[in-house]
N, C-alpha and C positions, 0 to 999 in steps of 0.2 A: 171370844176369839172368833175368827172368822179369815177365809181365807183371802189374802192377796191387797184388802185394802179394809181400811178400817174408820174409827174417827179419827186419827193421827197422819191420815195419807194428808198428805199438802198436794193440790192438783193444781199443775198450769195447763192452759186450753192453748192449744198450736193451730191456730186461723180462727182469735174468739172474736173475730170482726166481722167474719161471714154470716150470710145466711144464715146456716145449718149450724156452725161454732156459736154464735149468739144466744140462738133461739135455745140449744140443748144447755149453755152455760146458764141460762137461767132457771132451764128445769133442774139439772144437778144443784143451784146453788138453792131452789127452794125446797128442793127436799134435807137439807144441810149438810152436802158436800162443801169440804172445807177447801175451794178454790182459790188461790192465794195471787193468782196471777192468769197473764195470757202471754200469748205472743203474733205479732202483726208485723211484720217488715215496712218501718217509714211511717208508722204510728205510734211508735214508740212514747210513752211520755202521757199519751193520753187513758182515761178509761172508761169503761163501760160496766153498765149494772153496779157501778162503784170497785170494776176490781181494775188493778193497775195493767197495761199495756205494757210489753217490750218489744223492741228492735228484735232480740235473738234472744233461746234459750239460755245457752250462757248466761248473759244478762238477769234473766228470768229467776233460774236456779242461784248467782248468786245473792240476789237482792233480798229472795224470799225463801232458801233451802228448800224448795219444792223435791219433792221425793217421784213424785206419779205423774204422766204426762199425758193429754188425750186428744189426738189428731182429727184434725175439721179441715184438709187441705185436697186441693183437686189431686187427683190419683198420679198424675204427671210429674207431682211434686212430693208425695208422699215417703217416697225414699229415702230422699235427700232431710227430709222432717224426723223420721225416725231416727237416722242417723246423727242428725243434729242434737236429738234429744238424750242419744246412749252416748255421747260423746260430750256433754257438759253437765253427764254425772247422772240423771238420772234412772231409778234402779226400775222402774216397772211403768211400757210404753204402752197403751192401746192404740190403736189404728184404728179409723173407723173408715178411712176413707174407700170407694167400692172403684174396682176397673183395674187396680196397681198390676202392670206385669209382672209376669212370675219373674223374669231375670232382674226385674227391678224389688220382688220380692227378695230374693234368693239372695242377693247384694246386702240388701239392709238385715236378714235375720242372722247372716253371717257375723257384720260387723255389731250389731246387739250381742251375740253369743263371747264373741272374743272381749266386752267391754264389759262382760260379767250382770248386763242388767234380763228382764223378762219383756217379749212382747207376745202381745194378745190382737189379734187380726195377722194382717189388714182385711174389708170386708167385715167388720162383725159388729157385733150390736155394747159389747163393753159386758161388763160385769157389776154385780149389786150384794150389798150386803144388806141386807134387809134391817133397818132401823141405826142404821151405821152409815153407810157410805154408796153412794148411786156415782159411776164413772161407766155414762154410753149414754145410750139414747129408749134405754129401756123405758115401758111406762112404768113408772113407782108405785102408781095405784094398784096393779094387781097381785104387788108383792106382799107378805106376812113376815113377820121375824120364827125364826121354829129354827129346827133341828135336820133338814132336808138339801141335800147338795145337788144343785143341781147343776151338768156342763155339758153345750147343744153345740153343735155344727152350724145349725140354722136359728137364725134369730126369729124368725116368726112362731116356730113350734117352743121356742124357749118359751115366748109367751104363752102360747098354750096349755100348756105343762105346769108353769107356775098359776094361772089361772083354775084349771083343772086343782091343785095341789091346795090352793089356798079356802077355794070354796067348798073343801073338803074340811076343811078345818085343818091344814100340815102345812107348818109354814115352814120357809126357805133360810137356810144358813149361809149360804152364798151359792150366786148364778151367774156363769160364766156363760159367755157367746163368743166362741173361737173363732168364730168365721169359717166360710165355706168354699176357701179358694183352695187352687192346690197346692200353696207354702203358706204357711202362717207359722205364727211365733209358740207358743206352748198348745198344748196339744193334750189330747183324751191320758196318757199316761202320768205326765208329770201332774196334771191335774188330781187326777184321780190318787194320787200319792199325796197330795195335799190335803184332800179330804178325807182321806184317810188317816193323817194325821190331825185332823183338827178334833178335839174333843165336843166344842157345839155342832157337830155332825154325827148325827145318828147312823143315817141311810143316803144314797146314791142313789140319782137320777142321771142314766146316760140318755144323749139323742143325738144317733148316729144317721149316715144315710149315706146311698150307693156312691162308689168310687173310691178307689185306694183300697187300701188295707188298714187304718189307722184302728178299726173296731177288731178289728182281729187281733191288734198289736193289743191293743187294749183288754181281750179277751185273757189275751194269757197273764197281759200283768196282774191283774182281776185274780185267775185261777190262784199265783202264786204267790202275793202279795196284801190283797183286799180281804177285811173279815168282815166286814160291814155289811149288809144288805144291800143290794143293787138290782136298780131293774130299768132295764131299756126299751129304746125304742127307736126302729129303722124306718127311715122314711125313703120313698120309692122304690115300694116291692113292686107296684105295677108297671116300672121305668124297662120298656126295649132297652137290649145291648145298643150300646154306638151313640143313644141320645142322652145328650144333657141335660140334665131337670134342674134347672133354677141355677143351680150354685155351677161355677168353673170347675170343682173339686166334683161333682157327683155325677160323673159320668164312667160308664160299664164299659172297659177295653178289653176282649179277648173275653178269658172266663174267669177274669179277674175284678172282685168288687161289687160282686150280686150283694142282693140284699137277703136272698138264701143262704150265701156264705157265712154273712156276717154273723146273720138269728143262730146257725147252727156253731159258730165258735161261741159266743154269747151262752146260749145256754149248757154247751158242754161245758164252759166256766162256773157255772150255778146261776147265771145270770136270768132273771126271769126276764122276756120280752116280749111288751104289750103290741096287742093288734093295732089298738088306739088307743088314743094318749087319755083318754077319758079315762081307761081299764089302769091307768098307773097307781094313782089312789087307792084302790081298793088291793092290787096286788103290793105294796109298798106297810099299806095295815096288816096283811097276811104273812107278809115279813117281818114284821115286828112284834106282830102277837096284838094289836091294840082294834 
């Protein structure tokens, strides 16, 4: 078992004509994501890498019951894809697309919530189940199959983290890249609930970083809810107040969203949190006795 997506996810690609939809639908499909389909407006009919094209999702989902959806569309457009996708059914949406305004966010995770399905982004790198199912743009090479959850803010440090994890010998149960803007669809709690419940997860990997409160929200659900082993890690403790580092979502307003904050609700939770992502490995074995 594993969380969110499996060998049974049926994925259609939402822009598999592009650039960036093409090029990723071929690495998901050769690591053997079971991709059933795409979609391209006015292409319809045709395909590529050998998987079928449609007009619309509709379309898509009923030709081929596709369950999982994963978005390649320029950010101007990506709302309206989301939407399209929680409204001809299906149940778990990734965004990957980077730049989506927040009120164009905020629009789409609304009408995803009210249609009962999950979205992951926009902005983010997608999620992996290690020897099951790859849905993003992760690299599949540096991932292991193992007993290790991991779920990051930032898609570059996901990598690292699992890089770190595996060349350690601990390999990953599923890795989640939420994105780092400031609306996206599921988030450090509900996640963290899920691995919690998954029995092929031993231990927790969080990687948070400055702006918001989400790691503090997280903190507490951790305190009250999580028995697991967990152990973090905050990126931009050296980030001045006011500046934005990388992500739209990591920026310090007021004296709200330090990366002091966070380490000190984190470990008042029991949460051990690494200086560097190197130190996770080794404090993650000390958690678990091995």
């Amino acid at each position: 078992m594993s969380i969110l997506i499996n060998e049974s996810t049926r994925l259609i690609v939402q822009g598999i004509t592009g650039r960036d939809g093409s090029f990723h639908t071929q690495k998901m499909k050769e690591y053997g994501t079971n991709i059933v389909g795409g979609t391209s407006p006015g292409k319809g009919g045709s395909r590529i890498l050998d998987i079928p094209v449609f007009d619309t999702v509709y379309q898509a989902v009923e030709q081929t019951q596709a369950n999982t959806s994963i978005i390649f569309v320029p950010a101007r457009f990506a709302a309206d894809a989301i939407m399209e996708a929680a409204d001809a059914g299906i149940g778990l949406i990734i965004c990957i697309s980077e730049g989506m305004p927040t009120l164009d966010a905020i629009k789409a995770h609304r009408f995803v919530q009210q249609k009962g399905a999950m979205l992951i982004g926009p902005n983010c790198p997608g999620l992996m189940s290690p020897g099951k199912s790859l849905v993003g743009i992760l690299p599949a090479q540096i991932f292991k199959k193992g007993n290790i959850g991991v779920i990051s803010r930032s898609g570059t440090l996901t990598y690292e983290v699992v890089y770190q994890l595996t060349v350690n010998g601990m390999g990953q149960s599923s890795a989640v890249g939420m994105g780092g803007d400031p609306v996206v669809g599921l988030y450090f709690r509900e996640l963290l609930e899920m691995l919690q419940n998954d029995p092929e997860t031993d231990a927790i990997v969080m990687i948070g970083e400055i702006g918001g409160n989400a790691e503090e929200l997280a903190a507490e659900y951790i305190k009250n809810h999580v028995t697991k082993p967990v152990v973090g890690f905050i990126a931009g403790q050296a980030a001045p107040a006011g500046k934005q580092m990388g992500h739209a979502g990591a920026i310090i307003a007021g004296s709200s969203g330090t990366a002091a904050d966070k380490i000190a609700a984190l470990e008042a939770a029991g949460v051990r949190v690494a200086k560097e992502p190197a130190d996770i490995p080794g404090m993650l074995k000390a958690k678990l006795g091995v």
